[in-house]
TILOPA-528965 format. One line per 2 residues: number of its first residue (from 1); for each residue z, x, y of N, C-alpha, C. Coordinates in pm, whole numbers, plus 32768, in hexadecimal, padded with zeros to 4 digits. Layout:
! residues N
NUM = Z X Y Z X Y Z X Y; ...
! end
This chain:
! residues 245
1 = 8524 8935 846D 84E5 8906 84E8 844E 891E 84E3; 840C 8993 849E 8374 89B4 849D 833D 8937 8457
3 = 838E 892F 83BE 8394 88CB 836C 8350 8824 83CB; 83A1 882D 841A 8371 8793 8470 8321 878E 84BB
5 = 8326 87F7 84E9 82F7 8826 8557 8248 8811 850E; 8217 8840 84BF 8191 883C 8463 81A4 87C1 8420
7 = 81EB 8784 83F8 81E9 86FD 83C0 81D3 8683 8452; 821C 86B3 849C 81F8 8623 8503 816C 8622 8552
9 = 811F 86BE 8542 80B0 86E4 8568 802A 86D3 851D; 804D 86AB 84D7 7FFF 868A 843F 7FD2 8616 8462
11 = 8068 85C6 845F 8050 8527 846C 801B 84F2 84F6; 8028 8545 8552 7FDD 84FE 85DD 7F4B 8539 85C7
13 = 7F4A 8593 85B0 7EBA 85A4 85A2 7E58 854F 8560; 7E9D 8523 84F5 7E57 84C8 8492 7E43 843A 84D8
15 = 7EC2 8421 8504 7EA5 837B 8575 7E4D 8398 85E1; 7E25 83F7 864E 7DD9 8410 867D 7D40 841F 862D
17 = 7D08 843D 85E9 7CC4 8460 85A3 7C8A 8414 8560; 7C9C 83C0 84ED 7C76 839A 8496 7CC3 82FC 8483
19 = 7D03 82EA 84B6 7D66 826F 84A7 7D04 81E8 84E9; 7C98 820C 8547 7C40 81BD 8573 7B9E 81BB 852B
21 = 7B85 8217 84C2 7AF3 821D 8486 7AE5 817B 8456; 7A41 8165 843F 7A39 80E4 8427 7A6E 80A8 83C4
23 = 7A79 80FB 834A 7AA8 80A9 82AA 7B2B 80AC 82D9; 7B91 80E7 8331 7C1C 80A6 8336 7BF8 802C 83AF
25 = 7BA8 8024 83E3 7BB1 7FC1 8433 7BC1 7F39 83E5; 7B40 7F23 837E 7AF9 7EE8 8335 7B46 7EA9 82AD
27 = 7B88 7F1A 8274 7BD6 7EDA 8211 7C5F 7F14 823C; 7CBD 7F64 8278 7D11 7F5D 82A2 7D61 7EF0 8307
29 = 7CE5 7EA6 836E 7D2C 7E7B 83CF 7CF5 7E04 83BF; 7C4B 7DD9 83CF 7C50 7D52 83D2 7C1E 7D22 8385
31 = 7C20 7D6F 82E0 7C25 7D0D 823C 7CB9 7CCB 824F; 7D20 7D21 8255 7DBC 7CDB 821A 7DA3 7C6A 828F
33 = 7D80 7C6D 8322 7DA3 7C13 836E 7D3B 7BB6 8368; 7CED 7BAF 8321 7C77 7B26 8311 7CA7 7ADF 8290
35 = 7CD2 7B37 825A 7CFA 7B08 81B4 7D84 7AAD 81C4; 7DFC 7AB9 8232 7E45 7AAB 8268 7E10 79F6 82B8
37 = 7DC1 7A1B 8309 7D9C 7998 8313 7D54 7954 82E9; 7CF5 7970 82AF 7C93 7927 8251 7D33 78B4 8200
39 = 7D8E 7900 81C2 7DF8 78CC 8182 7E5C 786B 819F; 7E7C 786A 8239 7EB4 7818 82A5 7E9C 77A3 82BA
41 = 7DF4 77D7 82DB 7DAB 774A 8304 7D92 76DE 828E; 7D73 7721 8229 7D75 76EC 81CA 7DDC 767E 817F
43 = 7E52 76D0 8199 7ED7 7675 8186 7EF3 7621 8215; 7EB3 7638 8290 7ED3 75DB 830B 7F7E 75BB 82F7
45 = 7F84 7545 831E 8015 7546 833A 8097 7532 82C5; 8040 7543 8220 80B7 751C 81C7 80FC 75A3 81B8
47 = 819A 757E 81E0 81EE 75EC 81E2 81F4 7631 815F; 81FA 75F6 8100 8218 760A 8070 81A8 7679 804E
49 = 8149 7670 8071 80A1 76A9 8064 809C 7719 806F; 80D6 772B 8121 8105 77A4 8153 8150 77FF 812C
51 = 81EC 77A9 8112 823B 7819 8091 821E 782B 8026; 81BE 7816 7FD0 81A1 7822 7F81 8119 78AC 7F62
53 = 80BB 78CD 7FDA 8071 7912 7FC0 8084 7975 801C; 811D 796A 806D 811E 79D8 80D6 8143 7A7D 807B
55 = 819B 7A66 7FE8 81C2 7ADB 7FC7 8141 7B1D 7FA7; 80CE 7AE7 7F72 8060 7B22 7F4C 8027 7B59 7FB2
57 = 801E 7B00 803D 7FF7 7B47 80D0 7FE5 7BD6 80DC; 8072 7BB0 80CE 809C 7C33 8106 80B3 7C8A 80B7
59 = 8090 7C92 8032 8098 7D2C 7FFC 8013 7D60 7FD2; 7FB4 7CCA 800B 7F33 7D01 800B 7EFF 7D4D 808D
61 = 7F51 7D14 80F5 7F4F 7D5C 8161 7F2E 7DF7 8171; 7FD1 7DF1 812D 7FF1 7EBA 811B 7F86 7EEC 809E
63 = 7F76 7E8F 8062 7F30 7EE9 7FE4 7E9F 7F42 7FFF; 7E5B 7EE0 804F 7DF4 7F0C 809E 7DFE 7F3B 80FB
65 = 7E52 7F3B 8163 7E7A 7F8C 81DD 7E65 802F 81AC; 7ED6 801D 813A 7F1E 80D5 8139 7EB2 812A 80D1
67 = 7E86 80B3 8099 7E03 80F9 803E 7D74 8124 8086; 7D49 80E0 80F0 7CE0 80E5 8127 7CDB 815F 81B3
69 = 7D5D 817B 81BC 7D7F 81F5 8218 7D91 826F 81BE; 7DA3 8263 815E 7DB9 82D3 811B 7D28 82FE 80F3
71 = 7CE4 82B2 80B5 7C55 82B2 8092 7C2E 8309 8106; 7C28 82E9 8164 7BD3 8309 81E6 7C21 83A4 8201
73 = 7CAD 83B8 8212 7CE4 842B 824B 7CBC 848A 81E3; 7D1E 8481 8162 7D05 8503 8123 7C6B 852B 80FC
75 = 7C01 84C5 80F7 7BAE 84CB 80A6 7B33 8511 8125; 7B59 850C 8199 7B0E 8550 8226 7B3C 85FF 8201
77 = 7B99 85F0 81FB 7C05 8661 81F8 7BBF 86A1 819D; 7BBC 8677 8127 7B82 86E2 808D 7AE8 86C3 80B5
79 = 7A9D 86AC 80E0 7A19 86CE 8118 79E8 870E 8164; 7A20 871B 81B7 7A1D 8767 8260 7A52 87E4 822C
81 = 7AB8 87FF 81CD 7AFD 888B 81C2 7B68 8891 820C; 7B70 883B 8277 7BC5 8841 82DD 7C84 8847 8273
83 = 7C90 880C 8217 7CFF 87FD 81D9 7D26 88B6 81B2; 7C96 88F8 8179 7CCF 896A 814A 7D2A 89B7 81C0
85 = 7CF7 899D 822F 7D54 89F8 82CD 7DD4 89AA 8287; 7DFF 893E 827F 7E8C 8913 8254 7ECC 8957 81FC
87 = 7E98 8984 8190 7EB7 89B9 8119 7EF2 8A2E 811A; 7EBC 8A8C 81C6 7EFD 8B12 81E7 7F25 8ADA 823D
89 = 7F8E 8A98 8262 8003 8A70 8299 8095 8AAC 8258; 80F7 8AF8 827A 8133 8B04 8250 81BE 8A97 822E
91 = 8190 8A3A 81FE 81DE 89AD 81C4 81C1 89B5 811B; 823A 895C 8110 821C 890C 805E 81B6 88CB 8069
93 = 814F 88BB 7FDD 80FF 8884 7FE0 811F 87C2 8000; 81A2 87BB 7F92 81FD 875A 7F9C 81F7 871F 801A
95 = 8226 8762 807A 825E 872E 8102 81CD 872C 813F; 815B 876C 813D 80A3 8739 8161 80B6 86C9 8136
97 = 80A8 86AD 80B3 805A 8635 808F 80BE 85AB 80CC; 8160 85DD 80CC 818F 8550 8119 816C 8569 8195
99 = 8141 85B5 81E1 8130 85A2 8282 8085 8555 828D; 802C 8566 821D 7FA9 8527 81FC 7FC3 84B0 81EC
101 = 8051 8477 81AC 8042 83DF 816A 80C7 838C 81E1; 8103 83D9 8206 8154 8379 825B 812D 8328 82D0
103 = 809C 8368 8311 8055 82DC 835D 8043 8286 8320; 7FFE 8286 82CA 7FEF 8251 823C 804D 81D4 822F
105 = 80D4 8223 81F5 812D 81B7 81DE 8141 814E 826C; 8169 81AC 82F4 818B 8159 8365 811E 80E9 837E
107 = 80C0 8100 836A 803B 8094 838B 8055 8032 830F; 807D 8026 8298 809C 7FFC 8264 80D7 7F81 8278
109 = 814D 7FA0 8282 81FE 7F89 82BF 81C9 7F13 8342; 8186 7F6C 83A4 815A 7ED4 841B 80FF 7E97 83E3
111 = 8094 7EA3 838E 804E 7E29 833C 806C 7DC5 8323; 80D0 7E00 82C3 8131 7D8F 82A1 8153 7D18 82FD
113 = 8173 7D2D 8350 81D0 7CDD 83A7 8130 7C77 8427; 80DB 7C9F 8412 806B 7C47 8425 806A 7BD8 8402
115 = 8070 7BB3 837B 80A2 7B50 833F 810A 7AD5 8340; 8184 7B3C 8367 81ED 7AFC 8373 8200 7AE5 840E
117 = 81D4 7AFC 8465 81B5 7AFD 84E9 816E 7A44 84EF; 80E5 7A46 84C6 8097 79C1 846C 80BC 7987 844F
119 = 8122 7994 83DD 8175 7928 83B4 81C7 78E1 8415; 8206 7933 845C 8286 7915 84B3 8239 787B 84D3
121 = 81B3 788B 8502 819C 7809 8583 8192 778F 850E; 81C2 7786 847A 817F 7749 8413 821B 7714 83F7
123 = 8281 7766 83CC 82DA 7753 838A 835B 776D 83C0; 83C1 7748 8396 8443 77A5 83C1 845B 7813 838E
125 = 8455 78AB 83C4 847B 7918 836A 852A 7926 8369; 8577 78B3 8357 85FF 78F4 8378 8635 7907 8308
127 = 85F5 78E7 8266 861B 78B1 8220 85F1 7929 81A6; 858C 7990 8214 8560 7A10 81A7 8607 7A84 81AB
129 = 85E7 7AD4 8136 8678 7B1A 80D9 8639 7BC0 813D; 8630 7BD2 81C4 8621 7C4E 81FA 8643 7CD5 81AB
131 = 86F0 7CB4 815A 8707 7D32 8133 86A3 7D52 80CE; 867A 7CF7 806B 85EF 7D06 8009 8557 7D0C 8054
133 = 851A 7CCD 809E 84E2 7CC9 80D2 8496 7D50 8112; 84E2 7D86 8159 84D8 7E23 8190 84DB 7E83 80ED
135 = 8526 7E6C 80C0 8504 7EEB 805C 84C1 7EEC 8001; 8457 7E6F 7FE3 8402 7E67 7F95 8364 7E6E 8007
137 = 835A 7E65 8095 8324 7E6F 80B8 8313 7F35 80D9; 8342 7F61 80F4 838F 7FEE 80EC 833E 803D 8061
139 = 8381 7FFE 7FE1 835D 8015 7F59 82CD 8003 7F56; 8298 7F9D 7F82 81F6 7F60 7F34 81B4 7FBA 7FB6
141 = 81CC 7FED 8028 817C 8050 8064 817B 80D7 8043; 8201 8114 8005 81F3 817D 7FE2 81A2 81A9 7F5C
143 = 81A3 811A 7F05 8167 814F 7E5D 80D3 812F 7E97; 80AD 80D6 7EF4 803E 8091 7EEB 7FD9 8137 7F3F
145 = 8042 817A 7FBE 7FFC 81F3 7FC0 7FEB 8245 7F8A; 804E 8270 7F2A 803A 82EC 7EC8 7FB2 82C7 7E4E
147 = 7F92 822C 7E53 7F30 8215 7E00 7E8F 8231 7E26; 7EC2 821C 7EDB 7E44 823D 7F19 7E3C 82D6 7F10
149 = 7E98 8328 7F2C 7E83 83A2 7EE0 7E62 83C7 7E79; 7E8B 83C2 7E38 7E6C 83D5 7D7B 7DBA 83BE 7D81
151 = 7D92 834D 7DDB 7D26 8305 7DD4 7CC9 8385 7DFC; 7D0B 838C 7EA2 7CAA 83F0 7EF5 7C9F 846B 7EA1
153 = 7CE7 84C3 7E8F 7CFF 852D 7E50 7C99 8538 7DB6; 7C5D 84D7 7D8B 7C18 84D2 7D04 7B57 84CE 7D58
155 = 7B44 84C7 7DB2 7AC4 8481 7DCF 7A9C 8501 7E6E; 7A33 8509 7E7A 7A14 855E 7EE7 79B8 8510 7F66
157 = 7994 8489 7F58 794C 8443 7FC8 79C1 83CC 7FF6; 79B4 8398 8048 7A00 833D 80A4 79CE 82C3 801F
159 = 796E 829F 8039 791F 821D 7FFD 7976 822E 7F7C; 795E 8284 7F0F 799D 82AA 7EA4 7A1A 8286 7E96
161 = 7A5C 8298 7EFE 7B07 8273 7F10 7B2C 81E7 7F0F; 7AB6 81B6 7F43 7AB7 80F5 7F8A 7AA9 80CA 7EE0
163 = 7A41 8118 7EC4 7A1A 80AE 7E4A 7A7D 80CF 7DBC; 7A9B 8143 7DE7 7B09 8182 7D71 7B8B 810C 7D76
165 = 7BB8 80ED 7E0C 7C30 80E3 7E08 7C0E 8025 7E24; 7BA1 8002 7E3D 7BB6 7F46 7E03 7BB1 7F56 7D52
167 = 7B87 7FAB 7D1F 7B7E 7F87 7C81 7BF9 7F89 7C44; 7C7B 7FA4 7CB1 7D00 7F82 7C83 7D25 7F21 7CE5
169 = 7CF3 7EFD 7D6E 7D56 7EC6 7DF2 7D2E 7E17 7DA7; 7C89 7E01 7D6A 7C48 7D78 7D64 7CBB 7D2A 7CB7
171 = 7CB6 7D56 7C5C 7CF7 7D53 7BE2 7D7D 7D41 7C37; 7DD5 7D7F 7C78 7E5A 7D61 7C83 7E71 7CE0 7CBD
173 = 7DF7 7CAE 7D1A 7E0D 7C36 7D5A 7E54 7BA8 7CF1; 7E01 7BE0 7C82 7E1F 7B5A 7C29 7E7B 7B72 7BD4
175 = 7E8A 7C15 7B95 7EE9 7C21 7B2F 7F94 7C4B 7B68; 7FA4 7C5E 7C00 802D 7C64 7C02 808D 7C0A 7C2B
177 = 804F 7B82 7C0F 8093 7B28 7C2B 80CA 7B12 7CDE; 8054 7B21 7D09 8045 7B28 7DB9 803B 7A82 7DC7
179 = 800C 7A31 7DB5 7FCA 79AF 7DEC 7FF0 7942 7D42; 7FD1 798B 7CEA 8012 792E 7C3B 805A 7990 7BF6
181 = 80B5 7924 7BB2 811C 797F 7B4C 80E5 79E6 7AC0; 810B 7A45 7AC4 80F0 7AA5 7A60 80D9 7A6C 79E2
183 = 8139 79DF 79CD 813F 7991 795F 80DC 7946 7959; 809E 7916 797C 7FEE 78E4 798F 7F93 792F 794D
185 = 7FBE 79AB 793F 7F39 79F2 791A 7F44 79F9 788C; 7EBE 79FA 786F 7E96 7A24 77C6 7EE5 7A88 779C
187 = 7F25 7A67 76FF 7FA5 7AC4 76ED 7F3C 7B53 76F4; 7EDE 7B73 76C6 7EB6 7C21 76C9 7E97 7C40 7754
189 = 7EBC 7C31 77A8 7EB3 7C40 7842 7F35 7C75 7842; 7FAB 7C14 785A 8006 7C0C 788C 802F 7CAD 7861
191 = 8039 7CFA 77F7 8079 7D78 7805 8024 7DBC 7861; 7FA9 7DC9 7899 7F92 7DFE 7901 7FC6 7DDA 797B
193 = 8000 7D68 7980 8028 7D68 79EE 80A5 7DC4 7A08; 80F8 7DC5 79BF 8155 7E15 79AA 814A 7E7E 79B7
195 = 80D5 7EF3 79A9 80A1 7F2F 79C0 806E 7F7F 7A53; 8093 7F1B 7AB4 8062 7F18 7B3C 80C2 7F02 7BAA
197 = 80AF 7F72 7C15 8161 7F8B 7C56 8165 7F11 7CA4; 80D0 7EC4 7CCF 80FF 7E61 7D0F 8114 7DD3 7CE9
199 = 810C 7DD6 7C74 8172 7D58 7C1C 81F4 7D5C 7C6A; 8236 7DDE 7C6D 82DD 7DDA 7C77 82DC 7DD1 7CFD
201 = 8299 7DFF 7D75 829A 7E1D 7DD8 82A3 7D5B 7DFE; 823B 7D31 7DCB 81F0 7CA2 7DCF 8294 7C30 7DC9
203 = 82DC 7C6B 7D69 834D 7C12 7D2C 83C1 7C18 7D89; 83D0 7C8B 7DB3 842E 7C9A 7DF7 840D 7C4B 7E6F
205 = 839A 7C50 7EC9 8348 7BE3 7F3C 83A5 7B73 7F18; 835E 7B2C 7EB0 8366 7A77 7E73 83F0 7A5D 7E53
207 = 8458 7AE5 7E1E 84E5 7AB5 7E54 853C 7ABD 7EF8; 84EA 7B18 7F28 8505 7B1E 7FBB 84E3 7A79 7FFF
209 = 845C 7A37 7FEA 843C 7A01 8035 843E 7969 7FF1; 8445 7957 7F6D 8446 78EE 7F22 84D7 78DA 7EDF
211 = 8512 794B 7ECE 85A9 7961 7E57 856D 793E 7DD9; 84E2 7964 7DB0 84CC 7943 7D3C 8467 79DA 7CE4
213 = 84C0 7A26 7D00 84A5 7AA5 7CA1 84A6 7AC2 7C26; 8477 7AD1 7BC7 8498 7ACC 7B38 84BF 7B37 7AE3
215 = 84BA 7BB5 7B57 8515 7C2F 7B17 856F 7C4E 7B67; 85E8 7C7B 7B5D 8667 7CAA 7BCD 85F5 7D31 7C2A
217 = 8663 7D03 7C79 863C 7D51 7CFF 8658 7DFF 7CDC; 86CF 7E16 7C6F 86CC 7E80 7C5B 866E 7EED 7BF9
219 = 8632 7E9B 7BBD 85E4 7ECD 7B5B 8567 7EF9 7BBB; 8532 7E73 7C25 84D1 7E7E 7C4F 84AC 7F06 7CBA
221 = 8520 7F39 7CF2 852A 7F9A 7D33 8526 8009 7CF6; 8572 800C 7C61 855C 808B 7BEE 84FC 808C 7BBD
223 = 848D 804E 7BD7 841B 8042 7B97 83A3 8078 7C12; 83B8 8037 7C84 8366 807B 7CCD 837C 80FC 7D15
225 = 8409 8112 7CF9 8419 818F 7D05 83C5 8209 7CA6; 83C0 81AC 7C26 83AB 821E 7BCB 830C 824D 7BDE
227 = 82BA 81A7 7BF6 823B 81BC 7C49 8214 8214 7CAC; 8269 8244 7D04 827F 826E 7D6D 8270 8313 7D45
229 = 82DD 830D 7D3C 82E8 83C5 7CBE 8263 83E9 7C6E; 8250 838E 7C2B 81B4 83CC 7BEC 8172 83EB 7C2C
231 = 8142 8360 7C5F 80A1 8360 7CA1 80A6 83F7 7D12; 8124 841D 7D49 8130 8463 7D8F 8113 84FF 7D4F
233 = 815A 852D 7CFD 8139 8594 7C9D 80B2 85A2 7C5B; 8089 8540 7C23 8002 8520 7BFA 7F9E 854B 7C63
235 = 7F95 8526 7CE8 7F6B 8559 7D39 7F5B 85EB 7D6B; 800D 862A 7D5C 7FF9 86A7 7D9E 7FD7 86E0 7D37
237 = 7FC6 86D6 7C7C 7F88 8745 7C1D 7F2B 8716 7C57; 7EB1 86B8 7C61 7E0D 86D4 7C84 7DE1 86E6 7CEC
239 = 7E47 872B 7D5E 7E2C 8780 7DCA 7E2E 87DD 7DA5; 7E9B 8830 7D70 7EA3 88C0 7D32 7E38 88DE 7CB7
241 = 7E00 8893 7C8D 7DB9 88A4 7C23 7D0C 8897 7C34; 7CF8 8855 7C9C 7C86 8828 7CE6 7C67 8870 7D79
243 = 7CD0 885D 7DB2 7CDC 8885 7E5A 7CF4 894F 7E54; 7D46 8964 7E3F 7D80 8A08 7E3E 7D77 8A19 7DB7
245 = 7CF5 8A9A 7DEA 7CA2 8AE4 7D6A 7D15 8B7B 7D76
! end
């Protein structure tokens, strides 16, 4: 019960706090939603257009959502000092850093659905695979935050974090097969794409919303799971190794 009790206190604090600074305004809230329509309007009324660039939408949505809050939270946090009071908390470090990233993920998670909200007035959504749908949206917020961690956790200025974390968010646009097929690309590319959790995150979308995925749904989940697990560990050694001297 203390356990939650400091974990759910964590996380309101942080939505109070920091969940409104300008760079989450800016690239958290109304980059995905300009980028969102800039994309709409663009396609105007061909339905085909729409399904076609909504899976990219929306995992560009979350990608920048959960990255651009993280930037901003932890990276206030390890400046201010204010994080070290956390550190003498009597909690797992483990259970800190998910109570740091689960706004994170939740802001995520409604990003998403901005999009598909958009679409609705465009297309019929009756025809999207929900049970896939949700758990790749679920999946691509949780790896896409632990990346914004990994991110924050390496860099000590806010700005640092922004620019750290487009020198992976700008490259994925084109190489995970968000908007063109993986198969398009110049063969010495393409293993990077492979390389990148939101290829799989990306695939699982385009079979949710197209039925045209090109890896099973099960792999794609063992894969961003495995994303998930790292980036997460990866993170908590360069807290302990960086953060607690």
């Amino acid at each position: 019960m203390k356990t939650f009790t400091a974990f759910w206190n964590i996380l309101k604090k942080d939505f109070k706090t920091y969940y409104l600074k300008p760079p989450n305004i800016s690239w958290g809230i109304i980059f995905p939603l300009a980028w969102t329509g800039m994309f709409f309007i663009k396609s105007g009324n061909n339905i085909e257009s729409v399904q076609s660039i909504l899976p990219g939408v929306v995992a560009l949505s979350i990608l920048f959502g959960t990255t651009s809050l993280l930037s901003v939270t932890v990276t206030f946090e390890k400046k201010n000092r204010s994080f070290d009071r956390l550190l003498l908390a009597p909690i797992p470090l483990e259970v800190l850093m998910l109570a740091k990233t689960s706004g994170a993920i939740i802001f995520g998670i409604i990003n998403s659905f901005v999009p598909i909200i958009m679409a609705a007035f465009f297309i019929d959504m009756s025809h999207v695979a929900w049970f896939v749908f949700i758990p790749a949206v679920i999946l691509i917020a949780v790896v896409s935050t632990f990346l914004g961690l990994f991110i924050a956790v390496a860099v000590n200025e806010v700005f640092e974090a922004q620019t750290f974390s487009n020198f992976f968010r700008f490259p994925m646009i084109f190489l995970c097969g968000l908007f063109f097929p993986i198969s398009s690309l110049p063969f010495f590319l393409k293993p990077i794409s492979y390389l990148l959790p939101l290829t799989y995150g990306a695939d699982m979308l385009h079979g949710a919303i197209l039925g045209k995925n090109s890896i099973s749904v099960g792999i794609n989940i063992i894969v961003l799971l495995f994303f998930c697990t790292l980036l997460f560990f990866l993170s908590l050694r360069n807290v302990r190794k960086k953060w607690i001297l």
